[in-house]
N, C-alpha and C positions, 0 to 999 in steps of 0.2 A: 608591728605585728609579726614582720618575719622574724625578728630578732627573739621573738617568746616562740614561736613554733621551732626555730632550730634550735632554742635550749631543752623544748621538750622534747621532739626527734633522739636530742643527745642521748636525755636520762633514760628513755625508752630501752636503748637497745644497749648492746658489752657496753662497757667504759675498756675503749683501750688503753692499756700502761704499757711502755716501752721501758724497760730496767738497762742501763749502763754503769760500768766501772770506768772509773779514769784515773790511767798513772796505776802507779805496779800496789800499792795496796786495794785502788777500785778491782783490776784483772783478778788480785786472790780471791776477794769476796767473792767475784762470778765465779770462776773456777772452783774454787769449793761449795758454790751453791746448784753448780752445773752438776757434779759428782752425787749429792745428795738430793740432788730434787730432780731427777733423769725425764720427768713425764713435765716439766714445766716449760714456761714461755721463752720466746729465745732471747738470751741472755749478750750483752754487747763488750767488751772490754775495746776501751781507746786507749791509745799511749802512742809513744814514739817511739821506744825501745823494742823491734821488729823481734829479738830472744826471747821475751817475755812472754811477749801476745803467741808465738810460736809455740809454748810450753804451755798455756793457758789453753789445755782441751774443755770442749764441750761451750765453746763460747765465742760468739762472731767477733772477729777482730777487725779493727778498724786504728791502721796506723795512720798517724798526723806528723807533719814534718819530714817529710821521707827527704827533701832536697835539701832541706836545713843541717840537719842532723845526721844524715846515713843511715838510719835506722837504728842509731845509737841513744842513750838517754841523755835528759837534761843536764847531769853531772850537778842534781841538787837546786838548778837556779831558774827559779817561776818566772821570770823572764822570756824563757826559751821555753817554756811550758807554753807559755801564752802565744809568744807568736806561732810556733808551731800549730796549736789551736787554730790562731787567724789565718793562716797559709792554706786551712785545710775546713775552713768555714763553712764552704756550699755542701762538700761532703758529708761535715756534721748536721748539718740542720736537715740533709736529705732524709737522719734514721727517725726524724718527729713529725714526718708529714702525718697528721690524720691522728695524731695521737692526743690522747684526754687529760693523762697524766705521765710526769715522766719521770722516773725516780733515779736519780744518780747516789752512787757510790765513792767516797773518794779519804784517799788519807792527807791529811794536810802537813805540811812541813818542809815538803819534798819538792822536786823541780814540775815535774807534769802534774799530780794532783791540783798542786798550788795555783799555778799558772794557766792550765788547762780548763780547771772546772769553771772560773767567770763565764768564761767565753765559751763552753759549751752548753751552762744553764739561760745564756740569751739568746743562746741560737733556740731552746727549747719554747723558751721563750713567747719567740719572735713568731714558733710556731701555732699561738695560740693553746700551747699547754699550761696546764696546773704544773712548776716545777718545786720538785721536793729533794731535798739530798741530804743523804748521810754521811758525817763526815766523821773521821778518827780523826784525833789528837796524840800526839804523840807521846812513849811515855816518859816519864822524867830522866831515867837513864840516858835517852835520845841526844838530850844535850839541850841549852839554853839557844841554839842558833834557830834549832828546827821547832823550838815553842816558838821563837819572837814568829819565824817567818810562817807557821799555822796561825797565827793570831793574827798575819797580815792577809791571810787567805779566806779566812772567815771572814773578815771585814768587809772582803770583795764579793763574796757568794751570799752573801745577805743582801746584798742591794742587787742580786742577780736571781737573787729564787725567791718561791712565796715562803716558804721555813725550811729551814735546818735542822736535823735533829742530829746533835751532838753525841761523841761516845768516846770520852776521854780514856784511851786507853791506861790510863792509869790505875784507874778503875775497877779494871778487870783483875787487878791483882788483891783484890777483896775478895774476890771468890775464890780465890787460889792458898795452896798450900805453900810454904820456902822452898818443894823440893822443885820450884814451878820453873823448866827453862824458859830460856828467852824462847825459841823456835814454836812452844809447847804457849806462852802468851799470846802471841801472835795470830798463833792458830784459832786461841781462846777468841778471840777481839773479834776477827774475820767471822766466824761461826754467830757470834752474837748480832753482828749488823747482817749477816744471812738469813738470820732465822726471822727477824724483821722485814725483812723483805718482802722475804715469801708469804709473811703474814699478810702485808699490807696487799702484793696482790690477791690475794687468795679471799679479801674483803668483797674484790670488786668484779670479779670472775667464776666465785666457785658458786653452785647451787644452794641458795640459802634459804632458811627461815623467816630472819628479818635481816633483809636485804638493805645494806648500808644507801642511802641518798648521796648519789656523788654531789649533787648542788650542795648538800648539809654539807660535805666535807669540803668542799671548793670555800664554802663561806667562814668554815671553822682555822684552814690557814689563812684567808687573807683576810681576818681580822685579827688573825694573833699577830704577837710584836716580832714573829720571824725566828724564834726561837724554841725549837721544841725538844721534847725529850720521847724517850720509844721503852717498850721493853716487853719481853714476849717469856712467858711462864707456862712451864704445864705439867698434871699434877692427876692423879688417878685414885680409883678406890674410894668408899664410903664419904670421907670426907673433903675432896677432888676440891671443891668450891672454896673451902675455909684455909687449905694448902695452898691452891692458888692466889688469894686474896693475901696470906704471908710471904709468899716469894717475890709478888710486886713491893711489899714493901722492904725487902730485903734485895729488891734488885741493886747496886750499886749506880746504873744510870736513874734512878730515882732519887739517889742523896740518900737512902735508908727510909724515903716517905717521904721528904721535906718537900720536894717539886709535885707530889701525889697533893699535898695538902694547900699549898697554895695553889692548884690549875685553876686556870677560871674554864675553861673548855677540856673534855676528853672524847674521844674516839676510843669506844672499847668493842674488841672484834673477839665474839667469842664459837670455838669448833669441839664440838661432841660429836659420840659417835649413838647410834639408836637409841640410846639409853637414858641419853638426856630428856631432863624433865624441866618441864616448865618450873616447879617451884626453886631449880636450882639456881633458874635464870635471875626468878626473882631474890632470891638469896643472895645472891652473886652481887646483883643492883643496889641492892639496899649497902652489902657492904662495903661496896665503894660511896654510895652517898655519905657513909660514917664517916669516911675518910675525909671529901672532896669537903672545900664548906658549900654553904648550904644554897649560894645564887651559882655554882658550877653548872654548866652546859655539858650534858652526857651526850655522844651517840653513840648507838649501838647496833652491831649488826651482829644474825648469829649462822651457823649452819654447821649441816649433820655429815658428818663423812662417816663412812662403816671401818676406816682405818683406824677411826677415836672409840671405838668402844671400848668402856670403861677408862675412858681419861677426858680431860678436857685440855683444852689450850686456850689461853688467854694474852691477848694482846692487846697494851694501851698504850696510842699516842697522847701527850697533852700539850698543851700550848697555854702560855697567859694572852688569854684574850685584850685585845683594845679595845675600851669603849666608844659606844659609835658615837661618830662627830653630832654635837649640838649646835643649837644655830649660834650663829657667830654673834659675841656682844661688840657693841658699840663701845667706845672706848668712851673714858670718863670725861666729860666734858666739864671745863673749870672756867666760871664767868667772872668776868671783871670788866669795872665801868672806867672807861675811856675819858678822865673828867674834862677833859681838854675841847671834846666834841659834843662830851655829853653822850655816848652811847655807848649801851654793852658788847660786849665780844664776845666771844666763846674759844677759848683757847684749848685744841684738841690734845691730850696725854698720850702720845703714844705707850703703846701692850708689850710689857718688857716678852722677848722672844728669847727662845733657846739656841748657841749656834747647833748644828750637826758637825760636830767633830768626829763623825769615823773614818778609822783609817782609809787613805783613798788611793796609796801607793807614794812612789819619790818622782813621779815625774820623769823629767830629762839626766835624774841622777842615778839612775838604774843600775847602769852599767859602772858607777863608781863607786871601790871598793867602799865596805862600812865601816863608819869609826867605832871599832869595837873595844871594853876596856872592861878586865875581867869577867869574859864571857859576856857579858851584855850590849847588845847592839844600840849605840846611845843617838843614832840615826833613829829608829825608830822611837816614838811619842813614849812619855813614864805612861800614860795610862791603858795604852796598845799592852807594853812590855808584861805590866801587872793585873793584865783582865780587868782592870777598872772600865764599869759601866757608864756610859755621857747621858746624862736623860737630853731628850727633842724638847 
C-alpha cells in the first residue's frame, strides 16, 4: 500500500527533470540551450576539462577528476573519462537526489562523453530516476577511431539508461546546403538535440491542456528495446498541422519516416498558442495514426503558450516497444520406454537461448595499445565495428 500511495504523491505534484551535459559536446548543448532558453531550468555541464566548463556560461559546472587530470581533458581516451567519473561519484549522484527524470546530453566518440556518461547515468540511476540520454554520433569526417569508440560508448549507456535517443550527426548534413561549414554543423547538431530538450521538459513542467502521464511515459521507456529516436518541428499559418506532419517526416532523425512507421509506442508533445483549436488536435492525431501502423501506442500531451500564437510546435519521441513477457512454456518433453526396466522416462529438451553479445569493453586491456590496420580497430568485435544488431 505504501508503494501505490508514494507512486500517486509522485504523479500528483511537478515531475522533476534535472538536465545534464557531459564532456565538451554535452557543455555545448547546455550553453547554447542556456543562451536561448534564459527563463529555463538550471542547466548542469560535467567534464574534466576546467577551460571549457569556464567558457560554458549560463550553466552549473561540475568538474570531475580535478586530481587525476589537472583540469585538463581526457586527450580522446574513455578510460580516463570514466574513472574521473568514478573518482567524483558521491558528487555526481548528489545533482539526482529527489529527481523524477533525468536527461543527459553527451557526444560519443570522445574521452569524457565516452567514458563519463556510463557511470554518470548509474549514479542517476541508483538515484531512483527515469534515465534518458541523448547522444551524437560522430560525423564520418570524424574519422573511423571516433565511430568504433562511439559504438563502444553506446553499448555501455544502454545497459545504463532506460533509452537512448540517438542523433547521428551525420544526419544533419541532409538539411544542409555544400556551402555548410564544419563550425556552422556543429552548431546545426547542438541546436537540434537542444531544441529536444527543451521540448521534452516543457511536457512535464509547463501548464497544459492534456497533461502528459509521467507513469505512461515511465512505462513507454522501460518497455521499449532502449533505443529511441526524437524530433521537434514547427510550422505556422493556415495549414500549421499538414506542415508539421511533413517536416516529421522529412526530419532526417526519422530515416525520411522509416522509424515514424515502424514505432510500436510514440510520445507526441504538442504547443500552441490561443488559437489553437481542438479540430486541429484531432487533425494532427489522425495524421500521425496514417502514418504509425495500426497496434501503435500514442501519447500525448498538449498545451497553450501565448508565445505560439499562430504557430504550433510539434515534438515526437518513439520507441519500438517490447512485448510484454508471457508465461513461461514448459519445454518439450520427449518419452521413451526404458525396455530394460520396463518404464518410461521423460527426457527434458532444453529451449535453444540467445547469447547477449554487447559490447562490454576490453577488460584488463584497456590501457594496451589497439591492433589497428587500415583505420579499423580489429580489437574491437566485426559487428560492434559495422552497427550490426545481436537479437537477445
Amino acid at each position: 500500500m505504501q508503494f501505490h500511495r508514494e507512486n500517486r504523491d509522485r504523479a500528483l505534484r511537478e515531475t522533476r527533470v534535472v538536465i545534464a551535459g557531459i564532456g565538451g559536446s554535452g557543455c555545448n548543448v547546455m550553453a547554447s540551450l542556456a543562451r536561448r532558453w534564459p527563463d529555463g531550468p538550471e542547466l548542469i555541464g560535467i567534464h574534466t576539462d576546467a577551460a571549457v566548463l569556464s567558457s560554458s556560461h549560463g550553466i552549473r559546472p561540475l568538474q570531475i577528476g580535478a586530481e587525476l587530470l589537472n583540469g585538463m581533458s581526457t586527450g580522446g581516451k574513455p578510460d580516463m573519462g570514466r574513472r574521473a567519473a568514478e573518482r567524483d561519484r558521491d558528487e555526481i549522484s548528489r545533482l539526482f537526489r529527489g529527481s523524477d527524470l533525468v536527461i543527459l546530453v553527451t557526444g560519443l566518440g570522445g574521452g569524457t562523453g565516452t567514458g563519463a556518461a556510463p557511470v554518470v547515468a548509474e549514479a542517476a540511476e541508483a538515484a531512483g530516476s527515469l534515465v534518458l540520454c541523448f547522444v551524437m554520433l560522430p560525423f564520418d569526417f570524424e574519422g573511423p577511431h571516433r565511430q568504433e569508440q562511439a559504438l563502444q560508448g553506446l553499448g555501455a549507456l544502454k545497459g545504463a539508461t532506460d533509452a537512448v535517443i540517438q542523433f547521428p550527426n551525420q544526419r544533419v548534413l541532409a538539411q544542409a546546403d555544400e556551402s555548410l561549414n564544419v563550425t556552422d554543423a556543429f552548431l546545426m547538431a547542438d541546436r537540434l538535440v537542444g531544441d529536444c530538450v527543451r521540448s521534452l521538459w516543457e511536457l512535464f513542467n509547463r501548464t497544459s491542456l492534456i497533461r502528459l502521464d509521467f507513469a505512461d511515459f515511465r512505462s513507454l521507456l522501460m518497455h521499449s528495446e532502449g533505443a529511441c529516436a526524437m524530433a521537434c518541428v514547427e510550422s505556422e499559418g493556415p495549414d500549421r498541422v499538414k506542415h508539421a506532419v511533413a517536416g516529421l517526416l522529412a526530419a532526417p532523425q526519422f530515416e525520411a519516416g522509416a522509424q515514424l512507421r515502424r514505432a510500436n509506442a510514440l510520445l507526441v508533445g504538442v504547443t500552441g498558442g490561443p488559437d489553437l483549436k481542438l479540430v486541429e488536435l484531432q487533425n494532427l492525431l489522425d495524421e500521425i495514426r496514417e502514418i504509425t501502423h495500426e497496434q501503435a501506442r500514442i501519447l500525448m500531451g498538449t498545451a497553450v503558450d501565448p508565445d505560439y500564437q499562430g504557430r504550433i510546435s510539434l515534438s515526437v519521441l518513439l520507441a519500438e516497444e517490447r512485448p510484454e513477457p508471457g508465461p513461461v512454456e514448459t519445454p518439450p518433453a520427449e518419452t521413451r520406454r526404458d525396455t530394460d526396466r520396463g518404464r518410461e522416462h521423460k527426457r527434458v529438451i532444453p529451449l535453444q537461448t540467445t547469447l547477449d553479445l554487447d559490447a562490454r569493453g576490453i577488460g584488463r586491456f584497456e590501457d594496451v595499445s589497439p591492433t589497428v590496420h587500415q583505420g579499423a580497430n580489429l580489437d574491437v568485435p566485426t559487428y560492434v565495428r559495422r552497427g550490426i544488431r545481436l537479437g537477445r
